[in-house]
PDB file of N, CA, C and O in Angstrom, chain B, residues numbered from 101:
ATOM      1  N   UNK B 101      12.783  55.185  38.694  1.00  0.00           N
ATOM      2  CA  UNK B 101      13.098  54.047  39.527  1.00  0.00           C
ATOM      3  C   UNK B 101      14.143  53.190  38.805  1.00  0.00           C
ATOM      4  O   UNK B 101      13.937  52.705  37.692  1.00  0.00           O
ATOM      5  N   UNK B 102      15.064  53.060  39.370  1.00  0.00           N
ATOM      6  CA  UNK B 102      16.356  52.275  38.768  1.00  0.00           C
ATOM      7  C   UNK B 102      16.292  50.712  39.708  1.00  0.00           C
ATOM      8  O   UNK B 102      16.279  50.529  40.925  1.00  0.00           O
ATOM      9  N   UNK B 103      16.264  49.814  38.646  1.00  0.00           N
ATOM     10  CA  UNK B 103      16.584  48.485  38.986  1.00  0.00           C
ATOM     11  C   UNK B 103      17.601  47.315  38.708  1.00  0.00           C
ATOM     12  O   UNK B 103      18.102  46.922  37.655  1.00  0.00           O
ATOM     13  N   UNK B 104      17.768  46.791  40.329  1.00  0.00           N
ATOM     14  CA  UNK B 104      19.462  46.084  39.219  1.00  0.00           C
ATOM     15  C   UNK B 104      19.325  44.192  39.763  1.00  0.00           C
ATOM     16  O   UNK B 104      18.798  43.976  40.855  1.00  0.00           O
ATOM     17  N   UNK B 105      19.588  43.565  39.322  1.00  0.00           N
ATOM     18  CA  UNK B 105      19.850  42.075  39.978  1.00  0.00           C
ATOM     19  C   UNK B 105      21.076  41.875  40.197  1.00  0.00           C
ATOM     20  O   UNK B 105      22.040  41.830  39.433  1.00  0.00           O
ATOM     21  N   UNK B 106      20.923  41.688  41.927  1.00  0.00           N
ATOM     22  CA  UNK B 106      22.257  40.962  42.270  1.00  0.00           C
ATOM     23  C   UNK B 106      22.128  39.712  42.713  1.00  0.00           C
ATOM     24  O   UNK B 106      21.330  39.093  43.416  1.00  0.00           O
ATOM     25  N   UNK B 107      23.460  39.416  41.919  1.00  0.00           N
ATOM     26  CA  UNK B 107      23.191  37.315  42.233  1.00  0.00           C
ATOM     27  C   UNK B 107      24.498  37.286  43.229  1.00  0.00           C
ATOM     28  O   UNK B 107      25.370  38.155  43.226  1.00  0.00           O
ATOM     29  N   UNK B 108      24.481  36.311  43.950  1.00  0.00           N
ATOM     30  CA  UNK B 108      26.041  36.248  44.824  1.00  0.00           C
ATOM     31  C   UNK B 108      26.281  34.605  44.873  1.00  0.00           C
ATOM     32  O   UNK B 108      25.504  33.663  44.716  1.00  0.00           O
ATOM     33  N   UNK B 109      27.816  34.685  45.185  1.00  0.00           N
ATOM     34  CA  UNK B 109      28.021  33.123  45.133  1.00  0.00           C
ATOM     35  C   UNK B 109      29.197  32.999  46.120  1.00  0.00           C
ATOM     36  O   UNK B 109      30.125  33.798  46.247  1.00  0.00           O
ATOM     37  N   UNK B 110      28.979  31.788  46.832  1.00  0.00           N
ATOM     38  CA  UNK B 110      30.107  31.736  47.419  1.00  0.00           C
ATOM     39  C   UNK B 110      31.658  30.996  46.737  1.00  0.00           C
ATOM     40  O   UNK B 110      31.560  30.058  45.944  1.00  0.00           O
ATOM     41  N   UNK B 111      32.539  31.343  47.001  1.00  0.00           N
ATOM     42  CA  UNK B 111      33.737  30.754  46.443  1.00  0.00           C
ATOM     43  C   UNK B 111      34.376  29.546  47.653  1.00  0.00           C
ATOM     44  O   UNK B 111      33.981  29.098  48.729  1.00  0.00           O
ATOM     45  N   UNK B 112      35.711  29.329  46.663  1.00  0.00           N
ATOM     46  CA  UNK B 112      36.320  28.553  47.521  1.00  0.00           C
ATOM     47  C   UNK B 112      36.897  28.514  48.581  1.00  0.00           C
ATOM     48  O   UNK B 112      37.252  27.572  49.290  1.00  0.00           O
ATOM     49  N   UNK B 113      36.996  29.738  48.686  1.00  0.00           N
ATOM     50  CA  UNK B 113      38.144  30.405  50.161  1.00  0.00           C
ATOM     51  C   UNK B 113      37.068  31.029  50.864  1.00  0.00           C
ATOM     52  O   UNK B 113      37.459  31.645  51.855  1.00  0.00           O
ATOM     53  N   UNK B 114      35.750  31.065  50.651  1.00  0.00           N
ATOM     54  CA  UNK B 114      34.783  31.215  51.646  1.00  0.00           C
ATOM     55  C   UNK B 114      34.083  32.196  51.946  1.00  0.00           C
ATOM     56  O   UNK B 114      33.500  32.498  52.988  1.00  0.00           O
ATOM     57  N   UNK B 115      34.221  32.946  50.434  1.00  0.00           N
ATOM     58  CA  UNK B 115      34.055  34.292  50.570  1.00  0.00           C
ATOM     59  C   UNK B 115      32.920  34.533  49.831  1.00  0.00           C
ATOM     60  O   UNK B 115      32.379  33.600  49.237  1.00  0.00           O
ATOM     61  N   UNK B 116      32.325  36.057  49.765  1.00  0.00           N
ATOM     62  CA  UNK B 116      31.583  35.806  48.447  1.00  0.00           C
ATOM     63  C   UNK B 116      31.871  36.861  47.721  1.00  0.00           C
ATOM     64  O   UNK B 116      32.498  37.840  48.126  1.00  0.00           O
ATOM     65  N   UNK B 117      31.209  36.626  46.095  1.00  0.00           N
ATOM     66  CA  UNK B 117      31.391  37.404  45.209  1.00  0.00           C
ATOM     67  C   UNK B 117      29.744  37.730  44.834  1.00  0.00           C
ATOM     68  O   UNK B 117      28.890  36.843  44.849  1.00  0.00           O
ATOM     69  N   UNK B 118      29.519  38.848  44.569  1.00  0.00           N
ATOM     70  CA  UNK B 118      28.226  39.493  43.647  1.00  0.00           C
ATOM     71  C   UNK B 118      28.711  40.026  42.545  1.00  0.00           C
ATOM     72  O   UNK B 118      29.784  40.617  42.429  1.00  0.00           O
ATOM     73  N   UNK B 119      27.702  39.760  41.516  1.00  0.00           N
ATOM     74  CA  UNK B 119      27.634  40.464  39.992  1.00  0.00           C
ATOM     75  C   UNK B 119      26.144  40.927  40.226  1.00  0.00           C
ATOM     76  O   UNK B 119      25.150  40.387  40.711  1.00  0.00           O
ATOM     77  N   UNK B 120      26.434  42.242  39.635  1.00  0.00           N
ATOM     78  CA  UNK B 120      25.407  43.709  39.956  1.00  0.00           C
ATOM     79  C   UNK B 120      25.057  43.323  38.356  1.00  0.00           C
ATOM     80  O   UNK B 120      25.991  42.921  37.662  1.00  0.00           O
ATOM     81  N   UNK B 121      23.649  43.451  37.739  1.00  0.00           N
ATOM     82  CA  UNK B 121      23.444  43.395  36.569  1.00  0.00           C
ATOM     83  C   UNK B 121      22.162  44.632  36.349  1.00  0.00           C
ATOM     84  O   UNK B 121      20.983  44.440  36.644  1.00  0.00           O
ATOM     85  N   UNK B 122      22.709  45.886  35.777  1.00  0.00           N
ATOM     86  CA  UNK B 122      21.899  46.942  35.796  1.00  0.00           C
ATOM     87  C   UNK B 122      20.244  46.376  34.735  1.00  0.00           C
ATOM     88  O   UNK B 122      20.403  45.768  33.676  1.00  0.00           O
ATOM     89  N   UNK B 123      19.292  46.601  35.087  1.00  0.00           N
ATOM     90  CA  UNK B 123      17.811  46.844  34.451  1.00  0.00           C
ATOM     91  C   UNK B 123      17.476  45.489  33.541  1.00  0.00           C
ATOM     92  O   UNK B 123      17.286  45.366  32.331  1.00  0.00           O
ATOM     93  N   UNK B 124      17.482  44.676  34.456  1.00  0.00           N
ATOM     94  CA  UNK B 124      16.980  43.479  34.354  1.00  0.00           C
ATOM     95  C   UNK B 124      15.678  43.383  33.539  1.00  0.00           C
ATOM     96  O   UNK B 124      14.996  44.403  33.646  1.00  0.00           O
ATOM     97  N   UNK B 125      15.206  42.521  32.832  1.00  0.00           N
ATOM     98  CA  UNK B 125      13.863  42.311  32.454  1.00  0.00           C
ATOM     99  C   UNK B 125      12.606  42.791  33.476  1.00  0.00           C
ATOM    100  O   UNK B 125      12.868  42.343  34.592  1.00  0.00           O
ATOM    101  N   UNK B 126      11.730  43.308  33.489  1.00  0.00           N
ATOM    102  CA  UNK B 126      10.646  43.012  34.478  1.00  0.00           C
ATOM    103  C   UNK B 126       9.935  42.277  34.651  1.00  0.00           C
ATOM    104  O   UNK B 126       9.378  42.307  35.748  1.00  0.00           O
ATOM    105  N   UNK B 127       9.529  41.135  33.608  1.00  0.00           N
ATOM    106  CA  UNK B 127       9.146  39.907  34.093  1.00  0.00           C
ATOM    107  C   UNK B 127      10.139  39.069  34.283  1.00  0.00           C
ATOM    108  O   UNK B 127       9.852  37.874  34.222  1.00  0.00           O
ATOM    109  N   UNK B 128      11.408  39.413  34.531  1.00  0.00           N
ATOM    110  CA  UNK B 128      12.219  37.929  35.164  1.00  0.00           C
ATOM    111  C   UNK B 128      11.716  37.474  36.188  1.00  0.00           C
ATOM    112  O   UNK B 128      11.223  38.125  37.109  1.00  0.00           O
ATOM    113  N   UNK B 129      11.880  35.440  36.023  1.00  0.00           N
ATOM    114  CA  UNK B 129      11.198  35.009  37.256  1.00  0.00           C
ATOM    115  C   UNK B 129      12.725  34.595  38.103  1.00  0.00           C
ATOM    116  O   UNK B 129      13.897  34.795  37.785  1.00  0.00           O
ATOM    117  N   UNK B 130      12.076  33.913  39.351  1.00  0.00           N
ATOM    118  CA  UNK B 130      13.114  33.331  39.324  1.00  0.00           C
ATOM    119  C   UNK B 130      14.072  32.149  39.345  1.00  0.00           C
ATOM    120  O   UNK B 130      15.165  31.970  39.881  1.00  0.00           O
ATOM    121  N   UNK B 131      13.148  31.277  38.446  1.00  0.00           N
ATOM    122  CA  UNK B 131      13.824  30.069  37.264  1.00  0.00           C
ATOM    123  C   UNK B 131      14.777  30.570  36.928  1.00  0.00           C
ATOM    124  O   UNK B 131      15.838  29.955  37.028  1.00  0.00           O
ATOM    125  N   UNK B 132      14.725  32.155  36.294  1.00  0.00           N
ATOM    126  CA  UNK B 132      15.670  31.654  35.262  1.00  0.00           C
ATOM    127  C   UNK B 132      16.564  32.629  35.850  1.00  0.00           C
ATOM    128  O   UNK B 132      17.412  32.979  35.029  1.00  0.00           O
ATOM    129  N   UNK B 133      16.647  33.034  36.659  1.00  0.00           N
ATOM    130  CA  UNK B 133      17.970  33.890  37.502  1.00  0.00           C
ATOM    131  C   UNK B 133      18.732  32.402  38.041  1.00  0.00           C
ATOM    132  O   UNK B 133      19.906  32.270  37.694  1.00  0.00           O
ATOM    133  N   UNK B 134      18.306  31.638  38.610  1.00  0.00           N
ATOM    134  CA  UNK B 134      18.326  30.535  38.932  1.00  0.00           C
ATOM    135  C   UNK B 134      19.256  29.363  38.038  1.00  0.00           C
ATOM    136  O   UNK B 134      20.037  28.443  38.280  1.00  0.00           O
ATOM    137  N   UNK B 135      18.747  29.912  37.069  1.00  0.00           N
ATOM    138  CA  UNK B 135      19.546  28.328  35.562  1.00  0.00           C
ATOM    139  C   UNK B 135      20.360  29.080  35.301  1.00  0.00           C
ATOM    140  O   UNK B 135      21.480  28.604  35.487  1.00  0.00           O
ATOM    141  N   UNK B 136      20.358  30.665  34.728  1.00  0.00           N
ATOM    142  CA  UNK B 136      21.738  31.821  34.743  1.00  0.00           C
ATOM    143  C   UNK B 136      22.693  31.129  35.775  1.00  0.00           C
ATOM    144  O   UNK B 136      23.667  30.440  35.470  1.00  0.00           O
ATOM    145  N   UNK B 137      22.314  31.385  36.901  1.00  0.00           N
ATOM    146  CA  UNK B 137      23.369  31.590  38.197  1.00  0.00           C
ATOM    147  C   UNK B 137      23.837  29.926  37.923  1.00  0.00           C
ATOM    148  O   UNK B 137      25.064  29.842  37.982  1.00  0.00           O
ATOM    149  N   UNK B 138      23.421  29.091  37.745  1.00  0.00           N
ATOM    150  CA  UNK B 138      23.679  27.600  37.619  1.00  0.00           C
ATOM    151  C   UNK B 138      24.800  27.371  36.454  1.00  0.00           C
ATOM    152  O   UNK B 138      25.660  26.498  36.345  1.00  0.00           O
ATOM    153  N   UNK B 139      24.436  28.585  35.548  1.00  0.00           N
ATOM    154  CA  UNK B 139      24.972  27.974  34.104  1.00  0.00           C
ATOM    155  C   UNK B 139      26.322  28.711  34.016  1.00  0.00           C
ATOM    156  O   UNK B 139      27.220  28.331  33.265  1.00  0.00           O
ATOM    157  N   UNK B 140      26.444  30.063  35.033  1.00  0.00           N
ATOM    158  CA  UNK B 140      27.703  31.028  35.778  1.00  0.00           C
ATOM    159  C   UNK B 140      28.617  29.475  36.289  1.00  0.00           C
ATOM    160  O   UNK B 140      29.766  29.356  35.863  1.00  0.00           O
ATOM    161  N   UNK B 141      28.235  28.745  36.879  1.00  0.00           N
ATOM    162  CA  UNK B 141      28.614  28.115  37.678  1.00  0.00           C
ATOM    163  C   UNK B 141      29.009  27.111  37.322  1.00  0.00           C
ATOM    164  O   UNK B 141      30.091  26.739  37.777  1.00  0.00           O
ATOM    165  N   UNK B 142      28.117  26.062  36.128  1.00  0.00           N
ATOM    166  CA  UNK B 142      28.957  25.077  35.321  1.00  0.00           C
ATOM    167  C   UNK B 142      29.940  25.246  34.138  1.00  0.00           C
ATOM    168  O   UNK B 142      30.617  24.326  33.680  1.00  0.00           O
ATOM    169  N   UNK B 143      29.943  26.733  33.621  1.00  0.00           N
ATOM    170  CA  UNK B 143      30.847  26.945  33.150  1.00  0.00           C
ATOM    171  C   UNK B 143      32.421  27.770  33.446  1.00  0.00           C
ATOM    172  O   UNK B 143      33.280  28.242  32.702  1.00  0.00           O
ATOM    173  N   UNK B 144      32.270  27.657  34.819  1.00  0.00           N
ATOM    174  CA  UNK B 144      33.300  27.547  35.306  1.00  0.00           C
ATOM    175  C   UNK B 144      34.767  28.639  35.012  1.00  0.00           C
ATOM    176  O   UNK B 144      35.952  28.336  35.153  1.00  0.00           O
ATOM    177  N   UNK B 145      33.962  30.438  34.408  1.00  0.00           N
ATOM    178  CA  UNK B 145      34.536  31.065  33.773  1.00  0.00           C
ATOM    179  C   UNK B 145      35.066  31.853  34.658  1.00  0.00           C
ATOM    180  O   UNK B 145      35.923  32.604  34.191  1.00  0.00           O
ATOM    181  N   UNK B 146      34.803  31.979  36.097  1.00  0.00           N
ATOM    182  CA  UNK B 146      34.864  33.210  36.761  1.00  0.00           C
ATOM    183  C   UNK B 146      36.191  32.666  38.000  1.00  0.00           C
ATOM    184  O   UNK B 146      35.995  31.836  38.888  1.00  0.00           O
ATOM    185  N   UNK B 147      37.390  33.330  37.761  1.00  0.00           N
ATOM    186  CA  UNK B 147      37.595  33.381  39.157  1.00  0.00           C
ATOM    187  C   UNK B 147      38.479  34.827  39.518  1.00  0.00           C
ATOM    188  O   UNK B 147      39.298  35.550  38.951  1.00  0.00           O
ATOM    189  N   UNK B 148      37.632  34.744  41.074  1.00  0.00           N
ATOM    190  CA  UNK B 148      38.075  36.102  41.946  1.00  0.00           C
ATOM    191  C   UNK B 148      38.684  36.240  43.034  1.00  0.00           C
ATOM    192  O   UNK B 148      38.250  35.861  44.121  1.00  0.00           O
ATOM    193  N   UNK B 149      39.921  36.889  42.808  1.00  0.00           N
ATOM    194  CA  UNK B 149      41.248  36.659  43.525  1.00  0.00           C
ATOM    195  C   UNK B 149      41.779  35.228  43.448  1.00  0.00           C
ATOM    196  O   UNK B 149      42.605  35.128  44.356  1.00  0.00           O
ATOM    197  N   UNK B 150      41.717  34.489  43.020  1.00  0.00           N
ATOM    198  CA  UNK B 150      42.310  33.229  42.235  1.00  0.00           C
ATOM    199  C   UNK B 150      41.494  32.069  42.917  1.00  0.00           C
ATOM    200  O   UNK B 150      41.888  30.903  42.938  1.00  0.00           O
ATOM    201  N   UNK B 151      39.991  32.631  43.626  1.00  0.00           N
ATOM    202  CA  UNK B 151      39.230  31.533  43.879  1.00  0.00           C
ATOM    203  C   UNK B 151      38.142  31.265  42.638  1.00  0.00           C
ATOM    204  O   UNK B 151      37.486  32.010  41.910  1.00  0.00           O
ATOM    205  N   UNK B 152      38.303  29.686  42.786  1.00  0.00           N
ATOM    206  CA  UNK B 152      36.443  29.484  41.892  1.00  0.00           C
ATOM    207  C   UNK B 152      35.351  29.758  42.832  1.00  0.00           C
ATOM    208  O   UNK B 152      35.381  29.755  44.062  1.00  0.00           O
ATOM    209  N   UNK B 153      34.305  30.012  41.964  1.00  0.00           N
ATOM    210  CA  UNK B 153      32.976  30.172  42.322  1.00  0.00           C
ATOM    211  C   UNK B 153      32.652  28.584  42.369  1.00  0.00           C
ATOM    212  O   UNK B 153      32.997  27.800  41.485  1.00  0.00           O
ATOM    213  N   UNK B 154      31.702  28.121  43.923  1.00  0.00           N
ATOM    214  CA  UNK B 154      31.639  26.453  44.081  1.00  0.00           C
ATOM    215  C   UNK B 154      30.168  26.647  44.050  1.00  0.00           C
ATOM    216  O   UNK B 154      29.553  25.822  43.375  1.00  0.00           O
ATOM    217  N   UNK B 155      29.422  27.650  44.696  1.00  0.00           N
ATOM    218  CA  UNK B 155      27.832  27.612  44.808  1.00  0.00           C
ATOM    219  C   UNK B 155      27.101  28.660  44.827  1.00  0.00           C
ATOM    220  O   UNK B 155      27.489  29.810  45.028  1.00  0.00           O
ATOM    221  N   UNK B 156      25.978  28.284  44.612  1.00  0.00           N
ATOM    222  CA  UNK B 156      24.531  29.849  44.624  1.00  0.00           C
ATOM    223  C   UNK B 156      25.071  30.222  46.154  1.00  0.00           C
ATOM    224  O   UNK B 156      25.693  29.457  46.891  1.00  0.00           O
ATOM    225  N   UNK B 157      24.629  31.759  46.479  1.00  0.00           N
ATOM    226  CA  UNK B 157      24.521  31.822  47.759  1.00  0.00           C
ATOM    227  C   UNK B 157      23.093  32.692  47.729  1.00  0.00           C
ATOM    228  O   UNK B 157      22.296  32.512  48.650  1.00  0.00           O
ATOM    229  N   UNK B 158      22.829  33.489  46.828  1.00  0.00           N
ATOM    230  CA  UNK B 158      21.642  34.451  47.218  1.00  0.00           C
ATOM    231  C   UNK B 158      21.147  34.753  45.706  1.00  0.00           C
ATOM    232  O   UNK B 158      21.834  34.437  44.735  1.00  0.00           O
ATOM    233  N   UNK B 159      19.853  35.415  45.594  1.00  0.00           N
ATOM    234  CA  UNK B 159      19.973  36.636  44.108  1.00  0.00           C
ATOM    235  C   UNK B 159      18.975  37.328  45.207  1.00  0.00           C
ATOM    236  O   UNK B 159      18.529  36.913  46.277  1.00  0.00           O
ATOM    237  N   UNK B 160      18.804  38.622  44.456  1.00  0.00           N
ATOM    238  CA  UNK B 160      17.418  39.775  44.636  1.00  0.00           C
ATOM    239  C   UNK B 160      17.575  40.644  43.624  1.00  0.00           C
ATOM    240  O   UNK B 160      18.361  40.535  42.683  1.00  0.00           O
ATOM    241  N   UNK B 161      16.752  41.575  43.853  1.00  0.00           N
ATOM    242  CA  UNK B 161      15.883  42.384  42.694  1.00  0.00           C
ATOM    243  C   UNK B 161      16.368  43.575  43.835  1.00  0.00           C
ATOM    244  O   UNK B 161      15.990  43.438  44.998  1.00  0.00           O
ATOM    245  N   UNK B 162      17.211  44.733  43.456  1.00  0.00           N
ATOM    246  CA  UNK B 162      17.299  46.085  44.100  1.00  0.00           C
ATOM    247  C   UNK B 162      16.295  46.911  42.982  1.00  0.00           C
ATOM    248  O   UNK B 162      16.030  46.784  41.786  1.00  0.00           O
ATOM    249  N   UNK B 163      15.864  47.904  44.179  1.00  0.00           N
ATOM    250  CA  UNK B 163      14.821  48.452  43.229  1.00  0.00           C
ATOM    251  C   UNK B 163      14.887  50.370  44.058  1.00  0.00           C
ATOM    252  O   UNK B 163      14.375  50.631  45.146  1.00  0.00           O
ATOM    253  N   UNK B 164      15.560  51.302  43.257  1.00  0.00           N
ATOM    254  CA  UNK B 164      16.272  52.290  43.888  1.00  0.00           C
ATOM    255  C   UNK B 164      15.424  53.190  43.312  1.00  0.00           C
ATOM    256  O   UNK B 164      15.275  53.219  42.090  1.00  0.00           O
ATOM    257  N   UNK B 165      14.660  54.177  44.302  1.00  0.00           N
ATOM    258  CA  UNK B 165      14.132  55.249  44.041  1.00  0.00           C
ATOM    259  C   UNK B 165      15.046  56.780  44.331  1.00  0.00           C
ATOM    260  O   UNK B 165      15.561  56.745  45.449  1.00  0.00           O
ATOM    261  N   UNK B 166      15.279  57.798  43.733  1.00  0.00           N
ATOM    262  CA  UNK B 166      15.203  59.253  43.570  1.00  0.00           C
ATOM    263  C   UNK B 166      14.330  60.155  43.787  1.00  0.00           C
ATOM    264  O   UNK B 166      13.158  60.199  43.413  1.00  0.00           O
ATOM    265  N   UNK B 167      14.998  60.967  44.477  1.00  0.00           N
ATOM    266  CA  UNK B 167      13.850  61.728  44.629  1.00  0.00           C
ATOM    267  C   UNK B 167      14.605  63.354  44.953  1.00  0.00           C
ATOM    268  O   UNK B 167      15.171  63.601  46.017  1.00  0.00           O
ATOM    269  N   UNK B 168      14.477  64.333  43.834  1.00  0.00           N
ATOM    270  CA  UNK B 168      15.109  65.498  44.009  1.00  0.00           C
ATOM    271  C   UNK B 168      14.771  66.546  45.264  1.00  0.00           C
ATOM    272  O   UNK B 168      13.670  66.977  45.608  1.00  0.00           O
ATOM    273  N   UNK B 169      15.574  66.708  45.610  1.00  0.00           N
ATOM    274  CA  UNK B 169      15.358  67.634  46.993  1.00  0.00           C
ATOM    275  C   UNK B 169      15.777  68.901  46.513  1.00  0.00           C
ATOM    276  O   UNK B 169      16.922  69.300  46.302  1.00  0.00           O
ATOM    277  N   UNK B 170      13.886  69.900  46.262  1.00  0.00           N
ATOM    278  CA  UNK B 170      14.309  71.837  46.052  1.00  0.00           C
ATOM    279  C   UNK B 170      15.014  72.455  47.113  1.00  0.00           C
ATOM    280  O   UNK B 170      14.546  72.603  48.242  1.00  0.00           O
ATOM    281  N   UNK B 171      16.355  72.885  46.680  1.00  0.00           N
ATOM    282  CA  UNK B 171      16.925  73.721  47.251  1.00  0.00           C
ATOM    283  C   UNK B 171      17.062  75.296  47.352  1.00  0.00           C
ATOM    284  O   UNK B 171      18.163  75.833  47.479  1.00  0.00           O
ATOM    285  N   UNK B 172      15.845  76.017  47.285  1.00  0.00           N
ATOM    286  CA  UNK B 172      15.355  77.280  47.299  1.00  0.00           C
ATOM    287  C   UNK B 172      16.202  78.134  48.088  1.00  0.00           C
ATOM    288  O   UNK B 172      15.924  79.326  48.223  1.00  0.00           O
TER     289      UNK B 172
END
């Protein structure tokens, strides 16, 4: 089972951006995805296609199962 956190934010031009973060802790709560995504945001490092990031828009927890299919 492969797990990833995606946080998303909206920018200035109205768009949004996600950062995919492969195998997250398993007890992350979500405080602290929360103060992360806050602290993305007051430091003011990211911009995409020459917009800033202005706010949270979402996070979740993807959680991707496999499953091999016998080809006999």
């Amino acid at each position: 089972m492969k797990r990833a956190l995606e946080m998303a934010f909206k920018r200035e031009d109205d768009k949004i951006s996600k950062f995919i973060l492969p195998n997250p802790r398993q007890d992350l709560t979500p405080q602290e995805v929360k103060a992360a995504m806050e602290s993305i945001l007051s430091q003011n490092v990211f911009r995409i296609s020459g917009a800033e990031l202005t706010e949270i828009d979402a996070a979740k927890l993807i959680v991707t199962t496999e499953e091999v299919l016998e080809l006999a």
